[in-house]
C-alpha positions in Angstrom: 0.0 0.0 0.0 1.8 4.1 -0.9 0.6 6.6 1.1 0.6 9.8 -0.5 1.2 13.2 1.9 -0.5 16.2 0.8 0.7 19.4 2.2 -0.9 22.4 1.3 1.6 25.2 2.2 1.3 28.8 2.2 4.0 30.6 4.1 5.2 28.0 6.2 8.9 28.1 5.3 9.9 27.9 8.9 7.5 24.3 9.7 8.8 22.7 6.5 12.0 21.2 7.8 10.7 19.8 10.6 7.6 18.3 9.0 9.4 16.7 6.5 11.6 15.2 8.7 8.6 14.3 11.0 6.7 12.4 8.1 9.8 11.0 6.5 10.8 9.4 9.9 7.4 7.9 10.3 6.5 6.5 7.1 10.0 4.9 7.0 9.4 3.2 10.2 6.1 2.0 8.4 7.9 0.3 6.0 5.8 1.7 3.2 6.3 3.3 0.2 5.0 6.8 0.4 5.5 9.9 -1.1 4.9 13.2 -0.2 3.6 16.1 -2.5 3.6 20.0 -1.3 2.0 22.5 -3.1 2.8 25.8 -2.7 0.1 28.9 -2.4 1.9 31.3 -3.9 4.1 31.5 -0.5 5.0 35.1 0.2 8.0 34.0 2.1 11.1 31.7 0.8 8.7 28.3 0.9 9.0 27.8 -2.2 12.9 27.6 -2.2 12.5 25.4 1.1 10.5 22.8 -0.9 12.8 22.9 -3.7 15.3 22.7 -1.8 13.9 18.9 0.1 13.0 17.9 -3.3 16.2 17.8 -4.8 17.5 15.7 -2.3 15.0 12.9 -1.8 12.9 11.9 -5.1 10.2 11.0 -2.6 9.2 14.6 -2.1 7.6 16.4 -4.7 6.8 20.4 -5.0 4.3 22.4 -6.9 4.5 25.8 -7.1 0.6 27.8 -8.2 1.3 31.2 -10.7 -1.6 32.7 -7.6 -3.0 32.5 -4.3 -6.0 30.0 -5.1 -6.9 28.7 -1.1 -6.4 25.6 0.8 -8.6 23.5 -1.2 -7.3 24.5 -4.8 -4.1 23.0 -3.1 -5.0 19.9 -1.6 -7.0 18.8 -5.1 -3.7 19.7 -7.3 -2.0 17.5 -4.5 -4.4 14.8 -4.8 -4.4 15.2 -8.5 -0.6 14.6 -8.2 -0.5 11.4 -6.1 0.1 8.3 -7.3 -0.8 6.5 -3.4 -3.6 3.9 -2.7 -4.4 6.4 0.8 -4.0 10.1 0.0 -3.6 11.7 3.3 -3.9 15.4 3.7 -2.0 17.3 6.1 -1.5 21.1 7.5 2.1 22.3 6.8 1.8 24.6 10.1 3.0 21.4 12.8 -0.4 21.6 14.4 -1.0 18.2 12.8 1.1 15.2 14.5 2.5 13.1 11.9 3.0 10.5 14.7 -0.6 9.9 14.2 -0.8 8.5 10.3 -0.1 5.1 11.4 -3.2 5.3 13.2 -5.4 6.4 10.7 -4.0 4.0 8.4 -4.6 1.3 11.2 -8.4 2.5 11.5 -8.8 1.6 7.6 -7.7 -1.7 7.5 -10.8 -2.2 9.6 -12.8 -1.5 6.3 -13.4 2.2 6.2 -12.8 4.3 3.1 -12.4 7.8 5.3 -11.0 7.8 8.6 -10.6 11.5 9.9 -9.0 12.9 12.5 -10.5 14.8 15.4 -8.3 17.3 17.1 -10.5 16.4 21.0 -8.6 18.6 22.9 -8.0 22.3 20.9 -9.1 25.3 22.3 -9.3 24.2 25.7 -7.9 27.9 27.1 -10.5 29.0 24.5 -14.4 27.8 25.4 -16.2 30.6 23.9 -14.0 32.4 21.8 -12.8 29.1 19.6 -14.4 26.2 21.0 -18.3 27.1 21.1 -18.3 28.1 17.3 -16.4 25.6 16.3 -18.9 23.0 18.4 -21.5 24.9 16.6 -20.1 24.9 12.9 -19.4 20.8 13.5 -23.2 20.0 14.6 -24.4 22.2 11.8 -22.3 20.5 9.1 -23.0 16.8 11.0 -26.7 17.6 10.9 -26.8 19.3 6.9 -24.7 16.3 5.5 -26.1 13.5 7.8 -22.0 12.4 8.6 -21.8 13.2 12.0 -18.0 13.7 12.7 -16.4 16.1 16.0 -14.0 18.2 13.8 -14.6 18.5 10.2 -12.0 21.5 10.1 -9.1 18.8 10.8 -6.9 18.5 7.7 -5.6 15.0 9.3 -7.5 12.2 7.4 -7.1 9.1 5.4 -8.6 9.1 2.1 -9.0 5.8 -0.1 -7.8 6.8 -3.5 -11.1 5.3 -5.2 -13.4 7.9 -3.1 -11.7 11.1 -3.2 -10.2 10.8 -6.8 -13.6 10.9 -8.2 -14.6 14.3 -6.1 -13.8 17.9 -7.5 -12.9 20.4 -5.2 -13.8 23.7 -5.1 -14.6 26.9 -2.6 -14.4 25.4 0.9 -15.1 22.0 -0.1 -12.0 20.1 1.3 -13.8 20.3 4.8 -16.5 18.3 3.3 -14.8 15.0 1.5 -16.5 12.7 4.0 -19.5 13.6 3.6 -18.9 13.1 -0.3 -17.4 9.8 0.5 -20.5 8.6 1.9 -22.6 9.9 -1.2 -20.2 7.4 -3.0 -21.2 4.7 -0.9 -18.3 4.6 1.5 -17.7 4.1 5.0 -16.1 7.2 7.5 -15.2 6.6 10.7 -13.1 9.4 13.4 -10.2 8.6 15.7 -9.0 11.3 18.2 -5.5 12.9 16.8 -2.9 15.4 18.7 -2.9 18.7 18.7 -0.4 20.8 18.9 0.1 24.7 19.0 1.5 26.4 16.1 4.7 27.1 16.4 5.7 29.7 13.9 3.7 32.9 12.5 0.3 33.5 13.1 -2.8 31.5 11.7 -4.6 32.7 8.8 -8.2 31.1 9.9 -10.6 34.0 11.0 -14.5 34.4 11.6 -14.8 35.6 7.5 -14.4 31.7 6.9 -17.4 31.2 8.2 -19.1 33.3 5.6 -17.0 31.6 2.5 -18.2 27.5 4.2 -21.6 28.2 4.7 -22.6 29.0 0.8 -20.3 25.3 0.3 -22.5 23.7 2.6 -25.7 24.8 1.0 -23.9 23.5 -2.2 -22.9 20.1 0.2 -26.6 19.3 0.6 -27.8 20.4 -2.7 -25.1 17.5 -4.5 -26.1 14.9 -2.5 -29.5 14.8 -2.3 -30.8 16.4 -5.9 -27.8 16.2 -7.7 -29.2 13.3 -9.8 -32.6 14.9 -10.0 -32.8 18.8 -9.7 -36.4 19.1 -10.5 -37.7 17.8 -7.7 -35.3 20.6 -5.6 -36.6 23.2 -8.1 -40.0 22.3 -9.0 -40.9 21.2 -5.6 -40.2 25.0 -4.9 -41.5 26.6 -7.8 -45.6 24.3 -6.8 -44.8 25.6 -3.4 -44.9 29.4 -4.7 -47.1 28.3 -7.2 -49.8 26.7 -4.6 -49.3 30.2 -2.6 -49.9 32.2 -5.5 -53.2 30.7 -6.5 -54.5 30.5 -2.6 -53.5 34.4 -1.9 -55.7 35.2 -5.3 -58.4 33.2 -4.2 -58.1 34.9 -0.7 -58.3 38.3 -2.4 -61.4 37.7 -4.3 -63.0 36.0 -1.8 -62.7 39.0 0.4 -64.3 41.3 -2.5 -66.7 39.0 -3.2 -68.1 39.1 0.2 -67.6 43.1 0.6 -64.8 42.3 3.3 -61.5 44.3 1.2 -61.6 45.6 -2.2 -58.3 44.5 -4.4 -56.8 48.0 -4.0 -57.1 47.9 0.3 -55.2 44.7 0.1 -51.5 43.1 -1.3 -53.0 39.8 -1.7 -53.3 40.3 -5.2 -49.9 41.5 -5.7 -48.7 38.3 -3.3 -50.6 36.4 -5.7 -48.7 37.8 -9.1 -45.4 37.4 -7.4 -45.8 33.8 -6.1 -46.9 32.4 -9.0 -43.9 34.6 -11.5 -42.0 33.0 -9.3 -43.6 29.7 -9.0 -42.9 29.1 -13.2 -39.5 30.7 -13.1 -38.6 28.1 -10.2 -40.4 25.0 -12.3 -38.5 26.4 -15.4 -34.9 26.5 -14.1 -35.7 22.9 -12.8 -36.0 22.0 -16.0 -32.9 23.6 -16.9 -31.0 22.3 -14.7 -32.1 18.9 -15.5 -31.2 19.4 -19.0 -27.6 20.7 -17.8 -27.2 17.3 -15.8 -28.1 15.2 -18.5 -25.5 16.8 -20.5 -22.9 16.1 -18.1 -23.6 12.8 -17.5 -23.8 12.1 -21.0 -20.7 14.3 -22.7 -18.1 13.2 -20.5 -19.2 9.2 -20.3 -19.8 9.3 -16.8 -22.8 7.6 -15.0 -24.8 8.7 -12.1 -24.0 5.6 -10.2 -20.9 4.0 -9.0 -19.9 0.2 -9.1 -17.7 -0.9 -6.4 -17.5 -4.9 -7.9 -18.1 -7.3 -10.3 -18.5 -11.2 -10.7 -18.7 -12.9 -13.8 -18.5 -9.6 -15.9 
């Protein structure tokens, strides 16, 4: 079995010798073939001459260097692009992450599991409210949208089959949200408590406008795994919705003149009525669209809307 290491690194040039060594000393006393593959943000610092550096002295560590600053998650897919491992496990280039602990995820999937993510039990203790309440809060709100119910979603520590993540497309804030795709695919995620450990160098670059970038992704989450395959019954469930409150604010409104209760002009019902039902078609309409849309992805690129784990006899 290769493990590949994916570090997404963005002015981290102080962490780098130490992690590599950390990994390399681990994996080696695995006994498995590994390789590890950095990318590089767009490092304002000398980062990129650090990974350079590594890589011309052991062929088992590989550096990509982006033209731009594209995120955390446009790195960790051009890593995962890169690898070449059966397990594809992600890590954070800042030494909050243990590397002592990747034996023990791979340990957990030998048991059968096609995800096994890390969960960072004891950060923020010195922190309750300021850290550890949101991020309680953000957790339950993701566990309880994607129906995987994991402690820390925000830990970059996991173990990734090669099957399940290769087939998933990253984008936004998305990387937070691979188990939850893994399960879509039909696999199995379990969690194991990791280490955590303080930064050591520089200052972290997480803040509470995140929050604001994950929360449109996790609408996006939810929307991919349950209509994905069928996005008028999202949209046109929506649009008879509107459409059903058009029709009964109308009927409202001349039922009131009928009886001499309101005429039209004392009353918006009418104008409800118009909107609701505009928007009722529009909604019904782009369902179709988008069905049309999905149909065309499917079919253009080959792909199916199912996915076969085995087969006998075929």
């Amino acid at each position: 079995m290769k493990i590949s290491v994916v570090i997404p690194v963005y002015n981290e040039s102080k962490s780098l010798p130490e992690l590599f060594s950390e990994i390399v000393h681990i994996l080696e006393r695995e006994k498995s073939a590994f390789e590890i593959i950095a990318v590089n943000d767009a490092s304002r610092d000398n980062s990129w001459e650090v990974l350079k550096k590594f890589a011309s002295s052991d062929v088992r560590i590989k550096a990509i260097n982006f033209r731009s600053n594209y995120g955390q998650t446009s790195a960790m897919s051009a890593g995962i692009k890169n690898a070449t491992g059966d397990v594809i496990v992600p890590i954070d280039s800042d030494l909050e992450n243990d590397p002592a602990d990747i034996p023990k995820l791979l340990k957990k999937m030998r048991e059968g599991y096609s995800v096994v993510s890390g969960w960072r039990k004891d950060r923020w203790g010195d922190n309750a409210f300021t850290r550890k309440l949101p991020s309680v809060c953000a957790n339950w709100l993701i566990s309880h949208i994607s129906g995987v119910y994991l402690h820390d979603y925000g830990c970059t520590l996991k173990a990734y089959e090669r099957d399940i993540i290769a087939e998933v497309e990253l984008y936004g804030e998305m990387h937070r949200f691979i188990p939850a795709y893994a399960v879509w695919k039909g696999g199995k995620v379990a969690e194991i408590p990791v280490n955590y450990r303080p930064r050591k160098y520089g200052e972290s670059s997480y803040g509470m406008s995140r929050i604001f970038r994950v929360i449109p992704d996790l609408v996006l989450l939810k929307f991919f795994i349950k209509y994905m395959n069928r996005p008028i019954h999202f949209f046109g469930g929506l649009g008879f919705i509107s459409f059903a409150l058009g029709l009964l604010s109308g009927v409202t409104a001349i039922g009131l003149k009928i009886f001499g209760l309101r005429d039209f002009v004392q009353t918006p019902l009418l104008l409800f009525s118009a909107l609701f039902i505009i928007v009722g078609v529009q909604l019904v309409v782009m369902g179709l669209l988008a069905e049309m849309i999905m149909r065309t992805y499917y079919e253009s690129q080959d792909k199916t809307a199912y996915s076969i784990k085995e087969k006998v006899n075929l």
